[in-house]
C-alpha positions as CSV (number, residue, x, y, z in Angstrom):
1,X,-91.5,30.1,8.3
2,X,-90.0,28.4,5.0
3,X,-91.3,25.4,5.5
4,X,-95.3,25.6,6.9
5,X,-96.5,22.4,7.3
6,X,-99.7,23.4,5.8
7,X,-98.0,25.1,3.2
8,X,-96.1,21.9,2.5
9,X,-99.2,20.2,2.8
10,X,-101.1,22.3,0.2
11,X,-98.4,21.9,-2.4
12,X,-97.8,18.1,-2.2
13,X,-101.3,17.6,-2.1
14,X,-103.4,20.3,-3.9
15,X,-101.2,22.6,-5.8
16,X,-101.6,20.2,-8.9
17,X,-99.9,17.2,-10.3
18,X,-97.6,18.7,-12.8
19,X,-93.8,19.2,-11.3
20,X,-91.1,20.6,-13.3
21,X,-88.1,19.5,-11.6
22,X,-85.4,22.1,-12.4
23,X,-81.8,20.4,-12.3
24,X,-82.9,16.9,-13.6
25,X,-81.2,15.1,-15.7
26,X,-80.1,11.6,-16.3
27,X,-77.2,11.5,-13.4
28,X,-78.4,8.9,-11.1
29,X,-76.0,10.1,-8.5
30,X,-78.0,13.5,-8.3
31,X,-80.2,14.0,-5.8
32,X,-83.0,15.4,-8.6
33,X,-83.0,11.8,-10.6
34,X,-84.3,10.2,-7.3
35,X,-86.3,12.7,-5.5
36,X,-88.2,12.4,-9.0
37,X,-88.8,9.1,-8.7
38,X,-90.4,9.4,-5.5
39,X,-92.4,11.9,-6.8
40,X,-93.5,9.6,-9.8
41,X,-94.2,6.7,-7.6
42,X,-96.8,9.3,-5.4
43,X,-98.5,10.1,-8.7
44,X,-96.9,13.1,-10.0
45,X,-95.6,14.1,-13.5
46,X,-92.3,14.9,-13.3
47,X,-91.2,17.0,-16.2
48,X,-88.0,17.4,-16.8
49,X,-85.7,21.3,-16.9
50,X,-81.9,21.4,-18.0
51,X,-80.1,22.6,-20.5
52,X,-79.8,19.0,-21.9
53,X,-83.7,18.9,-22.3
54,X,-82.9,15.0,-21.7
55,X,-85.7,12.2,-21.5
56,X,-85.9,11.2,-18.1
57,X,-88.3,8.6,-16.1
58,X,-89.8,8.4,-19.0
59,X,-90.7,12.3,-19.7
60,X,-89.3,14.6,-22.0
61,X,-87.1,17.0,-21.1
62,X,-86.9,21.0,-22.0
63,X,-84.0,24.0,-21.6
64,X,-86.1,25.9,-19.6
65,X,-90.1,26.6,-17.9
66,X,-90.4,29.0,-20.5
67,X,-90.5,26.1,-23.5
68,X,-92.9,23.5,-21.4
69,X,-96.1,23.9,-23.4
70,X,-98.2,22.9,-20.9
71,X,-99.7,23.9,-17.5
72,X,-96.7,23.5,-14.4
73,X,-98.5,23.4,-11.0
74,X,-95.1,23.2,-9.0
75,X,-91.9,23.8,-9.6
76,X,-89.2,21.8,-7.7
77,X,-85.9,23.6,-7.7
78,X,-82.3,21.9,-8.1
79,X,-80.0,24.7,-8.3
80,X,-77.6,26.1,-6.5
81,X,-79.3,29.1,-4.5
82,X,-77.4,32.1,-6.6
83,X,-79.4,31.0,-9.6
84,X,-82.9,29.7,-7.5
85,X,-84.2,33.4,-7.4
86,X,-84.0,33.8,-11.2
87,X,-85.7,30.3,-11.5
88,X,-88.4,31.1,-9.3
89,X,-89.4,34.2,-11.2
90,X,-89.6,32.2,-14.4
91,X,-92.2,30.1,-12.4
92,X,-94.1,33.3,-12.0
93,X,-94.2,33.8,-15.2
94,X,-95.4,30.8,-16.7
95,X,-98.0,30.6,-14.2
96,X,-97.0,27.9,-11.4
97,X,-98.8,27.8,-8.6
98,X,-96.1,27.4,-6.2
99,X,-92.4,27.0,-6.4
100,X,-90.2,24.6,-3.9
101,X,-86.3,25.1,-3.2
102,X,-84.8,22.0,-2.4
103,X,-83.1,21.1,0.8
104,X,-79.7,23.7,0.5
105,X,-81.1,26.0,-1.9
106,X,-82.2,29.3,0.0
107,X,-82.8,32.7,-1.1
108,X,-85.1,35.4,1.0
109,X,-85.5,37.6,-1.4
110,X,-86.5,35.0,-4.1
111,X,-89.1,33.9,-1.3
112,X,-90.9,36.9,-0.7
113,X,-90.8,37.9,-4.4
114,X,-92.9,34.8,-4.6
115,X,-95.1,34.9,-2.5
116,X,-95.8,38.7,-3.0
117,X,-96.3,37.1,-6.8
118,X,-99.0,35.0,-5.2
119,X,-97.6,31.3,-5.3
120,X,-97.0,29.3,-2.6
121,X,-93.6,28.4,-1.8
122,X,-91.2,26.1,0.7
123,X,-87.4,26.8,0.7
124,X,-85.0,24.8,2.1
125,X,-87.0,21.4,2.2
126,X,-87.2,17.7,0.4
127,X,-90.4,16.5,-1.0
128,X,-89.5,13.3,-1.4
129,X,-89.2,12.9,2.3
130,X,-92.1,15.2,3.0
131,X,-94.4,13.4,0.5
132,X,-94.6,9.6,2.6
133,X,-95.0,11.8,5.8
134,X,-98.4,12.6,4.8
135,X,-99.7,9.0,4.5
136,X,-100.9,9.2,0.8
């Protein structure tokens, strides 16, 4: 129910091309440095959200969705799940079109709020093993 494969489909594919990746930073040995790679390498922008509002891959990075000023289409979350609901409100808010919780990060409540918001979201999935499945 999380993780529709058309839903997952829809997002990787047609929700846009603009990923903030909440959780990235410049620590190679975290999972968000890499899974952002992958999603550079399968033409996305990844932009950058921690409190560090480092450069990374090449994008600059800001404190939080609310200071991107720009369009997000998705927004690919890297925190742990008791702060992923709050995160995937401020996606609401800026206007995302969907929101995806990494593989780990879970919250039901945040997940109906968003959907009831009218994004799409996946909870509890990677895209950067999701994204080669689909043969782009």
């Amino acid at each position: 129910m999380y993780d529709d494969s058309e839903t997952v489909r829809r997002i990787l594919t047609g929700s846009g091309d603009t990923w903030a990746v909440v959780g990235l930073s410049n620590n190679r040995d975290r999972a968000a440095y890499g899974v952002a790679q992958v999603l550079q390498r399968f033409g996305k922008r990844v932009v950058p959200v921690h409190p560090k509002a480092e450069t990374v891959h090449g994008e600059p990075g800001y404190r939080s969705l609310a200071e991107i000023p720009f369009p997000v289409d998705v927004v690919d979350v890297f925190v742990n799940s008791a702060l992923a609901g709050e995160v995937a409100d401020q996606a609401a808010a800026v206007g995302a079109k969907a929101v995806w919780f990494q593989l780990g990060v879970v919250d039901e409540a945040a997940y109906d709020r968003t959907l009831t918001a009218g994004l799409e979201m996946v909870m509890d999935k990677c895209p950067a093993i999701e994204i080669p499945r689909l043969g782009r």
